[in-house]
N, C-alpha and C positions, 0 to 999 in steps of 0.2 A: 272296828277300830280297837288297836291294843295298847295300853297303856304300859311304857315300859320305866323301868327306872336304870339311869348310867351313872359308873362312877366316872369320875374325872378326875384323873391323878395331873395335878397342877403345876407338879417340878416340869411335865413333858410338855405341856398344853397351858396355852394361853389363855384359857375360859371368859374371864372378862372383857380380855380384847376379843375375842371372836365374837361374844353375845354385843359388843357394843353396837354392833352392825344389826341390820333390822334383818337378815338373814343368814345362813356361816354352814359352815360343813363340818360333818361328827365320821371318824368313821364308825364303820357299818359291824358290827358283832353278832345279829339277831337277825332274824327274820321279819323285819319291818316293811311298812307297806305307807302312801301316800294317808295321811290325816291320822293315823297314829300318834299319839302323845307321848314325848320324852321329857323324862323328871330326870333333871340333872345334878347326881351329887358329887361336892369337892373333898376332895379327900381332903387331909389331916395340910395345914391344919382348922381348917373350917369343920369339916365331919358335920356336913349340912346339905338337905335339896335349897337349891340358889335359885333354880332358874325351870321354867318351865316351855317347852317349846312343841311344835308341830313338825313334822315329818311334811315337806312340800315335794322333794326330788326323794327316789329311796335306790335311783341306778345307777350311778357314777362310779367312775371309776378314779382313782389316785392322778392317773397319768393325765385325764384332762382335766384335773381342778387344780394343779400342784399349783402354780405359781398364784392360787386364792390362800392356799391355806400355808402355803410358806412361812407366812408373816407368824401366825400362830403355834407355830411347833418350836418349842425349844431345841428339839430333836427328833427333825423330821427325821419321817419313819424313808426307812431305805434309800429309792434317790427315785426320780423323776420318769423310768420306766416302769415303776408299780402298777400293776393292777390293783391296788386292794380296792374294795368296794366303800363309799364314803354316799352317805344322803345331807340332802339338804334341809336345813332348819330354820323354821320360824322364831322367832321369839313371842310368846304369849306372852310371860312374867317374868317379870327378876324380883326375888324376894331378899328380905334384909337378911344379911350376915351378920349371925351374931349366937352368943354366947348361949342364951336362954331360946331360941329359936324351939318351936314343935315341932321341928322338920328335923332335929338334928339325931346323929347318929344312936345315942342313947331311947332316946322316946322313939326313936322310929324298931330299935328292937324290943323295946317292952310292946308294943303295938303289933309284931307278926314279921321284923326283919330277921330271918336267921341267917345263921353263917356269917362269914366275911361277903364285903361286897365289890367282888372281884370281876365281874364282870355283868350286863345287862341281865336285869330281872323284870319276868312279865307278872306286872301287876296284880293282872286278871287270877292270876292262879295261888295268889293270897286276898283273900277278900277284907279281912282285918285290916291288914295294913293298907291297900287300895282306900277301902272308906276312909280312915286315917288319914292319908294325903291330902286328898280330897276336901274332906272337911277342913282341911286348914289353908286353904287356896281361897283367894277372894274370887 
């Protein structure tokens, strides 16, 4: 099992509504696989892990989920003949939004975040930060 972390830019994606549902679709950036863990972060202006979820489907494709995730895209991506790859997700947690959060963008790089976080980061291969999550997850 790989523990990945995603950002989620919010202007595009509906995150809240998608997680309201006790399952939803992300797409697919990484090499993911069924029981894998995805830590979800919102971009700006939260700049926080929100949400915590499971990897249940990891092979879908665009073209058969379109009209699940419609609702969720501000601007869906291309149009309804997509291939692009999308998995399906659990919800384990949703954690509070908020200002002073241990999850948020500042304490997550004094703890082992580098760079911008532009796309899917596997955990496993920062152990600082990995323990760090972790320990702040009920």
């Amino acid at each position: 099992m790989t523990h990945w972390l995603y950002p989620a830019n919010i202007q595009y994606y509906d995150v809240v509504g998608a997680f309201a549902e006790e399952t939803t679709y992300w797409p697919v950036k990484s090499r993911v696989a069924v029981g894998d863990k995805i830590y979800i972060y919102l971009s700006a202006p939260y700049k926080q892990i929100a949400l915590v979820s499971e990897v249940v489907q990891a092979d879908l494709i665009q073209n058969d989920i379109y009209n699940d995730i419609k609702p969720y895209f501000k601007q869906l991506p291309k149009n309804k003949g997509d291939e692009k790859p999308f998995m399906q997700l659990t919800k384990i947690q949703r954690l509070a939004i908020n200002e002073d959060s241990p999850l948020n963008l500042s304490k997550l790089r004094v703890h082992g975040l580098k760079g911008m976080l532009m796309g899917p980061r596997n955990l496993g291969k920062c152990t600082e930060l990995y323990n760090y999550v972790k320990g702040h997850l009920a």
